[in-house]
VEXTORKOL-452122 format. One line per 4 residues: number of its first residue (from 0); their letters; for each residue x negated, z, y negated of N, C-alpha, C, O, CB. Coordinates in steps of 0.2 Angstrom, whole numbers, padded with zeros to 4 digits. Glycine has a CB too. Example, Ala and Ser with C-alpha at 12.3 -4.5 7.8 and 13.67 -1.06 7.14 Angstrom:
<pts>
0> AS> -0066:0039:0028:-0062:0039:0022:-0066:0039:0016:-0071:0042:0017:-0057:0045:0022  -0064:0035:0011:-0068:0036:0005:-0064:0039:0000:-0067:0040:-0006:-0070:0029:0003;
</pts>
This chain:
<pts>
0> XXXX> -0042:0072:0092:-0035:0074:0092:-0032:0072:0099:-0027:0075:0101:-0032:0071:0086  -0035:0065:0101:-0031:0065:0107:-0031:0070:0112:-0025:0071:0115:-0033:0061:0110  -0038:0072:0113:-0039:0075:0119:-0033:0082:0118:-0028:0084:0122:-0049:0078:0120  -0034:0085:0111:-0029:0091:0111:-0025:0090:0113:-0022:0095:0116:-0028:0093:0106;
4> XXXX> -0021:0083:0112:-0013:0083:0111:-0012:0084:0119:-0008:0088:0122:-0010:0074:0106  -0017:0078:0123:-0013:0078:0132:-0018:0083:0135:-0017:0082:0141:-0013:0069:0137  -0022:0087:0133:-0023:0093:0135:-0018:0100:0134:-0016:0103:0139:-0028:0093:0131  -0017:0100:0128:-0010:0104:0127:-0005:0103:0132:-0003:0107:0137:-0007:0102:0119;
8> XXXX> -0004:0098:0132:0002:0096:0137:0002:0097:0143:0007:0099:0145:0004:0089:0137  -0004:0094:0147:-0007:0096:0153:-0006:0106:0155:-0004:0109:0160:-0015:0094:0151  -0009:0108:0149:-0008:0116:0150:-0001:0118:0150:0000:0123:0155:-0011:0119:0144  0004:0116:0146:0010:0118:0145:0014:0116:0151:0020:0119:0152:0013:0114:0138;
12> XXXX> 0012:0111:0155:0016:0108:0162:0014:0114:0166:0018:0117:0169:0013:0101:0165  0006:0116:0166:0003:0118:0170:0010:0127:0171:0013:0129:0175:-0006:0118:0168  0007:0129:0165:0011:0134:0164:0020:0135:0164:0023:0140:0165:0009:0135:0159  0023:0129:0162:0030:0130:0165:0032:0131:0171:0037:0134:0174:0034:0126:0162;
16> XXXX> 0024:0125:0176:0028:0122:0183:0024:0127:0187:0023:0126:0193:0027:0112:0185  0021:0132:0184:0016:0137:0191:0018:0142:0194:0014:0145:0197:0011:0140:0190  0026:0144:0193:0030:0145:0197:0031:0141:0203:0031:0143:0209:0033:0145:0194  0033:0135:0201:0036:0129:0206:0029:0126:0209:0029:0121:0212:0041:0122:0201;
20> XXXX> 0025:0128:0208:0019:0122:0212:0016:0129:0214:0010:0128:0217:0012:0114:0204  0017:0137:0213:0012:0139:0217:0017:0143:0222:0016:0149:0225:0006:0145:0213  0025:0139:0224:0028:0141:0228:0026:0135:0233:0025:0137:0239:0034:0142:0225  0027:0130:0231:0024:0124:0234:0020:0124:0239:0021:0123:0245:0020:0119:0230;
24> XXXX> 0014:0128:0236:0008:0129:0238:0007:0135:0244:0002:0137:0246:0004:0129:0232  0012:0138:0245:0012:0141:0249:0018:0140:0254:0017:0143:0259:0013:0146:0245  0022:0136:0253:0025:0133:0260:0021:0126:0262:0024:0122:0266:0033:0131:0258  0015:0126:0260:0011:0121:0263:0008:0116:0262:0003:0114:0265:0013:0120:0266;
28> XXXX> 0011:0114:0256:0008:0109:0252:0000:0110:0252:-0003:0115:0254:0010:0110:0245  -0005:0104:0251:-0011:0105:0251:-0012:0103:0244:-0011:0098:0242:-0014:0103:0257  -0016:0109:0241:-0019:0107:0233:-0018:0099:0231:-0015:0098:0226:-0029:0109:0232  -0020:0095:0233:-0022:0088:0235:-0014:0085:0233:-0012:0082:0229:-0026:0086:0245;
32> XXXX> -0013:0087:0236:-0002:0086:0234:0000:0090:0227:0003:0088:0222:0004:0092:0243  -0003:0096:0227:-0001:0101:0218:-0002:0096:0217:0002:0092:0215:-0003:0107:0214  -0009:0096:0216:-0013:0090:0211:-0010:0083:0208:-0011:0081:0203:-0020:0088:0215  -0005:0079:0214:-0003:0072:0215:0004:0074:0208:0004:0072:0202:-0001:0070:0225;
36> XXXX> 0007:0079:0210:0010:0080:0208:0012:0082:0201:0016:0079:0198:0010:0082:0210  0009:0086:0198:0007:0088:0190:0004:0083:0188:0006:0080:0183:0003:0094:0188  -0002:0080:0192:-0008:0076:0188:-0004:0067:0188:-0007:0061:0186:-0018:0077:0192  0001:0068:0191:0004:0061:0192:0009:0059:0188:0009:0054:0185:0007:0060:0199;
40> XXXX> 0014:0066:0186:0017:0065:0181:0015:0065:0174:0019:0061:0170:0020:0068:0182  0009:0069:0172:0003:0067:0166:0002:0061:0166:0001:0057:0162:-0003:0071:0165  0001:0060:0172:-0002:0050:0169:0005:0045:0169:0004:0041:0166:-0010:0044:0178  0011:0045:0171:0017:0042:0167:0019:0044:0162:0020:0040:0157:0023:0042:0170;
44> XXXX> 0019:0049:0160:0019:0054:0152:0014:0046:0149:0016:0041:0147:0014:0065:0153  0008:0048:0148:0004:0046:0147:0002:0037:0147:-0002:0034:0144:0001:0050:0151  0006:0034:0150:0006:0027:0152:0012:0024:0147:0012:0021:0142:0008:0026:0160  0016:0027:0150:0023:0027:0145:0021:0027:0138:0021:0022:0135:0027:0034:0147;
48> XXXX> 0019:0033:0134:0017:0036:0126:0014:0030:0125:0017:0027:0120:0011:0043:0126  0007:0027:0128:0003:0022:0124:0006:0017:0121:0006:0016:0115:-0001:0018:0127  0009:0013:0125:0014:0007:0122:0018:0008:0115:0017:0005:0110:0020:0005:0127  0023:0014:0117:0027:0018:0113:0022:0021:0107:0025:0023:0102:0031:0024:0119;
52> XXXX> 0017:0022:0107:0012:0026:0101:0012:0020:0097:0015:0019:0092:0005:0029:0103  0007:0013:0101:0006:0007:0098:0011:0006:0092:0010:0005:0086:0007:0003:0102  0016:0004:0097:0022:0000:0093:0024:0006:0085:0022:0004:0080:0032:0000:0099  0026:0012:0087:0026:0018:0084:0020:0015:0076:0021:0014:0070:0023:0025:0090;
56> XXXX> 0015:0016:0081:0008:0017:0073:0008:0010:0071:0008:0010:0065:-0002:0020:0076  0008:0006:0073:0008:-0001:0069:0014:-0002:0065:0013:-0003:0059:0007:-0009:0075  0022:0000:0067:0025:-0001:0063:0024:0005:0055:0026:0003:0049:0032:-0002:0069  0022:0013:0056:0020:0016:0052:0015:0013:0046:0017:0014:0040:0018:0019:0055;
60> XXXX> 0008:0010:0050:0006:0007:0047:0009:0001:0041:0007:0001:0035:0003:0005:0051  0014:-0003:0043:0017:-0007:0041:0021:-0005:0037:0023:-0010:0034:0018:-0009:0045  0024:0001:0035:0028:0003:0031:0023:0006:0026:0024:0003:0021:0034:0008:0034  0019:0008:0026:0013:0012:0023:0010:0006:0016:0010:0006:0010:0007:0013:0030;
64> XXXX> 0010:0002:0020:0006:-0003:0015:0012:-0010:0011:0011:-0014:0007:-0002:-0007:0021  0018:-0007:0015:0024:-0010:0011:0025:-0005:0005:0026:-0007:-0001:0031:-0010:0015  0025:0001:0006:0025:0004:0000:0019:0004:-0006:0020:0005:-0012:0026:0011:0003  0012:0004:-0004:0010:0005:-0006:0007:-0001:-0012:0004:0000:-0017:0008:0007:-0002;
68> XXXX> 0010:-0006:-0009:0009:-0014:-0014:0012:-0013:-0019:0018:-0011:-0019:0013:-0021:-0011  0008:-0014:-0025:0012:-0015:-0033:0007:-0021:-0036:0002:-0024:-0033:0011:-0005:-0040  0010:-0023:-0040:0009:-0027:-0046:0002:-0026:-0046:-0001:-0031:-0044:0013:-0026:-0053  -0002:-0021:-0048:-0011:-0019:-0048:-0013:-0021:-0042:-0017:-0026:-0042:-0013:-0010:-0049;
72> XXXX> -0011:-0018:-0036:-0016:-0020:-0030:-0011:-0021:-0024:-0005:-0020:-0024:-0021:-0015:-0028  -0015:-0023:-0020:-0010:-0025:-0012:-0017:-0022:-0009:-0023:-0023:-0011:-0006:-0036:-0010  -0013:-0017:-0002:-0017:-0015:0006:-0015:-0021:0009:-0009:-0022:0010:-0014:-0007:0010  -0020:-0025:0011:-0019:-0029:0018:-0018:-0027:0024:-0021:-0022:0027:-0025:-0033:0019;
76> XXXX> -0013:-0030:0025:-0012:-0027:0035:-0015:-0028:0040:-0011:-0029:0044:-0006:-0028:0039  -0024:-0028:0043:-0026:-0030:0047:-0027:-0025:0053:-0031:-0020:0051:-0030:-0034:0044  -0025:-0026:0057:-0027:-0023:0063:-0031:-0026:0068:-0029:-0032:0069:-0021:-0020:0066  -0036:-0025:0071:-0039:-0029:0076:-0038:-0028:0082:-0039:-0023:0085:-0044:-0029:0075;
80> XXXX> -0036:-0033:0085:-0035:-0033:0094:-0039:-0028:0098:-0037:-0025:0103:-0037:-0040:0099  -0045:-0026:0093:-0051:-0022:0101:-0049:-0015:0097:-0050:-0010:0100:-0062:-0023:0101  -0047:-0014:0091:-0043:-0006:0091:-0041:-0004:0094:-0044:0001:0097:-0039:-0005:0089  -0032:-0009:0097:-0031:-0006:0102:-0030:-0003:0108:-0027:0002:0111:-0031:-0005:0100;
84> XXXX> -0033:-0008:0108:-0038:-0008:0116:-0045:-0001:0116:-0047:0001:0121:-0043:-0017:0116  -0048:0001:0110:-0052:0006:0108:-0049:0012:0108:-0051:0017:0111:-0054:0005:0103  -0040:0013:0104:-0039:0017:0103:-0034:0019:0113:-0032:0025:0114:-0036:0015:0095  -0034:0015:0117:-0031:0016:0123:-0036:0019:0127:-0033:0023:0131:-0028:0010:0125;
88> XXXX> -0043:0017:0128:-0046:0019:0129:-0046:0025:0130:-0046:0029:0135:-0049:0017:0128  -0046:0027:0122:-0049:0034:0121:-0044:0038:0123:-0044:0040:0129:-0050:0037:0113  -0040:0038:0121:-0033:0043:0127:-0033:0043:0132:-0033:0049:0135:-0025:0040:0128  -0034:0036:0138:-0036:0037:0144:-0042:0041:0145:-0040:0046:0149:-0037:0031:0147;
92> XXXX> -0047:0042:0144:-0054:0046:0143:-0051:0053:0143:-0052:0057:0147:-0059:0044:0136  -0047:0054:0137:-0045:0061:0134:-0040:0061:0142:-0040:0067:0145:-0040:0060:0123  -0038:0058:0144:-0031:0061:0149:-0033:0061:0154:-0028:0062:0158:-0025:0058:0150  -0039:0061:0158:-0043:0059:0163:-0047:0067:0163:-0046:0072:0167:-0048:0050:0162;
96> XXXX> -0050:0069:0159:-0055:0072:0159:-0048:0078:0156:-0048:0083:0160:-0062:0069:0154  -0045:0079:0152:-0039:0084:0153:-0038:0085:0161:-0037:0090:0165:-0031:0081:0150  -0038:0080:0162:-0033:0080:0169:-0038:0085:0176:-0035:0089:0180:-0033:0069:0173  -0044:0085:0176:-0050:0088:0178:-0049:0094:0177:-0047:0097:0181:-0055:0086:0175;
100> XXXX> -0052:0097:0170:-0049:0103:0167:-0045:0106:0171:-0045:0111:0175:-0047:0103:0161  -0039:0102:0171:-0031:0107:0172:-0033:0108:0181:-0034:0112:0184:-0020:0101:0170  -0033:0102:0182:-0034:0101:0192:-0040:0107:0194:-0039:0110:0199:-0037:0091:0195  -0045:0108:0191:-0047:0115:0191:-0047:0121:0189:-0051:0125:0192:-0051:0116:0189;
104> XXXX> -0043:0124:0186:-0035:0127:0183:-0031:0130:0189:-0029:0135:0191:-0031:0121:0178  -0030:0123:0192:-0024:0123:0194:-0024:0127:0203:-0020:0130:0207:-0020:0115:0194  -0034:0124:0204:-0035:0123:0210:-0038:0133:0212:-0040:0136:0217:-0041:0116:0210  -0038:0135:0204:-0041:0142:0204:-0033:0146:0204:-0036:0152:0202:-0047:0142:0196;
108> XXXX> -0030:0147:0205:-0022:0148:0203:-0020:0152:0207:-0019:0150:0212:-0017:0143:0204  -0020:0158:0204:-0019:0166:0210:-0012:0164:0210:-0008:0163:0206:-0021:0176:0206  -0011:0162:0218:-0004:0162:0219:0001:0167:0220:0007:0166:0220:-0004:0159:0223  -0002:0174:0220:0002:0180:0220:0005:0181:0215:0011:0182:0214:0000:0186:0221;
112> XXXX> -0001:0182:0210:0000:0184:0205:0004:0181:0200:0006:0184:0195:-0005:0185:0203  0007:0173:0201:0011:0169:0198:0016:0170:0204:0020:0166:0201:0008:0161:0195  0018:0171:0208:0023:0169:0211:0028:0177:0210:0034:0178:0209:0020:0166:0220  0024:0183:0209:0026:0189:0204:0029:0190:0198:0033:0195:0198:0022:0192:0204;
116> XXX> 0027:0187:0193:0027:0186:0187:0037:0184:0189:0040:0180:0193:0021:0180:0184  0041:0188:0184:0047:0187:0183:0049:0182:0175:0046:0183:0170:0051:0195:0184  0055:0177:0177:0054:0172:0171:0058:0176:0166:0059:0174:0160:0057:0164:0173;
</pts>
């Protein structure tokens, strides 16, 4: 699911901003710069989200098993430190190798042909 989610996103950038990055790219930018660019702002997107997911899914979690407690049984709240640290990983992995994908995408990018296209 990760990979989808900052894959998707990766593509959806690619596609709103390839107008703007294959005008770029034609007043001189060198790929090396497109690239810094889209794939720079995916990794603050991306840096930013983790923390913000954490807090997000642990407090989720935490409502989850508040509801879920009755008189019959109680869900214990344990989460373990290498989660998520596991679970950070994986995103980085998933947004690294998105990141690849799109930057080959981006680096293949008929610039006529997008710079033709009326919005």
């Amino acid at each position: 699911i990760a990979f989808g989610v900052v894959y998707n996103t990766a593509r959806i950038a690619l596609s709103e901003r390839g107008r703007e990055l294959a005008s770029l790219r034609v007043l001189g930018l060198t790929r090396r710069e497109i690239s810094f660019i889209l794939l720079g702002e995916l990794a603050v997107l991306t840096l930013f989200a983790l923390p913000l997911g954490i807090a997000m899914g642990w407090l989720l979690v935490k409502i989850v098993c508040m509801f879920l407690d009755t008189e019959m049984y109680r869900i214990p709240f344990i989460v373990a430190p290498a989660t998520y640290g596991f679970s950070m990983l994986v995103v980085i992995i998933a947004a690294i190798v998105s990141g690849l994908i799109v930057r080959r995408r981006l680096d293949h990018l008929d610039l006529i042909a997008v710079l033709k296209t009326r919005e």
